[in-house]
NUTOR-156302 format. One line per 5 residues: number of its first residue (from 0); for each residue x negated, y negated, z of C-alpha. Coordinates in Angstrom, 2 decimals, decimal comma. Layout:
N
NUM	X:Y:Z  ...
END
This chain:
140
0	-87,41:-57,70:63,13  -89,39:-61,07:61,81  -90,06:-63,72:64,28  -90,11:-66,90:62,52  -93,89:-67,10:62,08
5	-94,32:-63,99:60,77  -91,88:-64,91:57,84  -93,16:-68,24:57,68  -97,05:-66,50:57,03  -95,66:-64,03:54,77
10	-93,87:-66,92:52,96  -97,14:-69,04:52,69  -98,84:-65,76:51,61  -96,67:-64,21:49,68  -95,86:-64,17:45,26
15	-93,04:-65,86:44,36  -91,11:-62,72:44,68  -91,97:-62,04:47,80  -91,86:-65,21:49,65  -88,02:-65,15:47,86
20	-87,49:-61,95:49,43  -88,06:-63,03:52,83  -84,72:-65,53:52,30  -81,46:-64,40:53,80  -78,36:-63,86:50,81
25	-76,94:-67,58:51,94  -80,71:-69,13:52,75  -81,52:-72,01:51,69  -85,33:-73,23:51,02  -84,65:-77,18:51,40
30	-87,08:-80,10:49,37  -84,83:-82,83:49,82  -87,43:-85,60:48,59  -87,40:-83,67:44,84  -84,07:-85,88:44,40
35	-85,98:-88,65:43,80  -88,00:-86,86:41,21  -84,77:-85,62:39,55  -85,03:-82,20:40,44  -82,41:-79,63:43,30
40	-83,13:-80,49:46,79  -81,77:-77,54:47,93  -82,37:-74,11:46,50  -80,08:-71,29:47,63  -80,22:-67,19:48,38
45	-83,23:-65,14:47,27  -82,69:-64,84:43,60  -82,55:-68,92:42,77  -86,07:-69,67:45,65  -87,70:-67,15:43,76
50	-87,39:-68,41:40,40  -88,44:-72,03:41,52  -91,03:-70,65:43,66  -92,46:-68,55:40,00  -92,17:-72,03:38,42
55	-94,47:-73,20:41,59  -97,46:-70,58:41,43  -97,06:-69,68:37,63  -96,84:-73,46:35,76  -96,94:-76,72:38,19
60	-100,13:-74,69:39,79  -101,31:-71,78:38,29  -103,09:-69,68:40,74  -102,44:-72,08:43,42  -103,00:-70,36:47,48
65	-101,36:-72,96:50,30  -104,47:-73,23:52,35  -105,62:-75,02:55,94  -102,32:-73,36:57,75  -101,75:-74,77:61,38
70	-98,73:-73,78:63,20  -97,34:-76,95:65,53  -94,61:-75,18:67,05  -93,29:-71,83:67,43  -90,25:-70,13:68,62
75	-89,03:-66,42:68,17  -86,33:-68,42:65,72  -88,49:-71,46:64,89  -91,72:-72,52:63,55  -93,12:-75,77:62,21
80	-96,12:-75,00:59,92  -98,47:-77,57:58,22  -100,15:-76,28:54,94  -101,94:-77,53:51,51  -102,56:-77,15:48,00
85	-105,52:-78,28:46,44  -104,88:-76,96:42,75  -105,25:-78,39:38,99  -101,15:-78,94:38,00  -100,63:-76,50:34,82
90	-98,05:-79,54:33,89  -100,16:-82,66:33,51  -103,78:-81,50:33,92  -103,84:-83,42:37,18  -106,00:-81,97:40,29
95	-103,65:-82,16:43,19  -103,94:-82,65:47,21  -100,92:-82,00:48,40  -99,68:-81,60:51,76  -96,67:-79,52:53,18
100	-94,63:-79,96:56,39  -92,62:-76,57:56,87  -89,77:-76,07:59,56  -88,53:-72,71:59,08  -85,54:-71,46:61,15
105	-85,42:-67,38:61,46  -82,16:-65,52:61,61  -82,21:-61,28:61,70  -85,43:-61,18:60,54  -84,76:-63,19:57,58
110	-85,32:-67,13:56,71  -81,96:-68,55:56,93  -83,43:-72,10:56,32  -86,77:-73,40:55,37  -87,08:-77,64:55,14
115	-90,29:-78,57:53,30  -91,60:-82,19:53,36  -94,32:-83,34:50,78  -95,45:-86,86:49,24  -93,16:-86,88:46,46
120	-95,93:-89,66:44,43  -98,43:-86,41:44,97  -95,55:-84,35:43,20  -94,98:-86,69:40,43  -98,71:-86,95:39,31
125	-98,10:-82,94:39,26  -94,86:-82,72:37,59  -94,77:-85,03:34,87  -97,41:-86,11:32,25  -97,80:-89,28:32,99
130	-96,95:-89,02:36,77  -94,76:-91,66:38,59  -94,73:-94,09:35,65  -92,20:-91,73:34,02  -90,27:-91,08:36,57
135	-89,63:-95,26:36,77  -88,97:-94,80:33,03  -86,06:-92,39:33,73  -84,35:-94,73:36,15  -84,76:-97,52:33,82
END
């Protein structure tokens, strides 16, 4: 069975479909800072993480690793993980630093919940084409 850092590595170095694989049927892979961009804060079972996480590594950054990996705390059933991206975003042409704050919580050898925190102004320059200007423009 997976301890928590092992999925959390295989997560970080995994394709979308295998990072999505690693998620229990009722895991949930939670963003909850994407609200503010108008996107799902929480993404649920195998099937829906690894669609958003082919949207991830195929269009916001194509070819994108999560590099600089430091584990802060681990536990057989726990890990906090700090990780980057430094990628061009296949979305608005944009080179992006962007910095991840993982806490995964393992459950059977599967991730039964993984809480991401990023800069959601970082995500915004990524997402859209003219970055946090149209997000203001949406809640105008």
């Amino acid at each position: 069975m997976k301890t928590a850092k092992e999925l959390m590595l295989g997560y970080i170095e995994g394709t979308a479909q295998q990072s999505g694989a690693l998620f229990a049927e009722g895991g949930t892979l939670e963003l909850p800072y994407l609200a503010s961009l108008g996107m799902p804060p929480v993404l649920k079972g195998p099937t829906e993480i690894a669609k958003f996480l082919g949207f991830l590594h195929e269009t916001l950054y194509p070819g994108f690793a999560f590099k600089d990996v430091k584990i802060h705390i681990d536990t057989p059933d726990q890990v906090l993980a700090e990780y980057h991206i430094n990628s061009k975003s296949g979305i608005s042409g944009k080179d992006v630093k962007q910095q991840f704050f993982g806490h995964l919580e393992a459950k059977g050898g599967k991730i039964a919940r993984l809480r991401e925190a990023i800069d959601v102004i970082v995500a915004a320059e990524a997402i859209f084409p003219n970055g946090l200007a149209d997000v203001v423009a949406k809640r105008s």
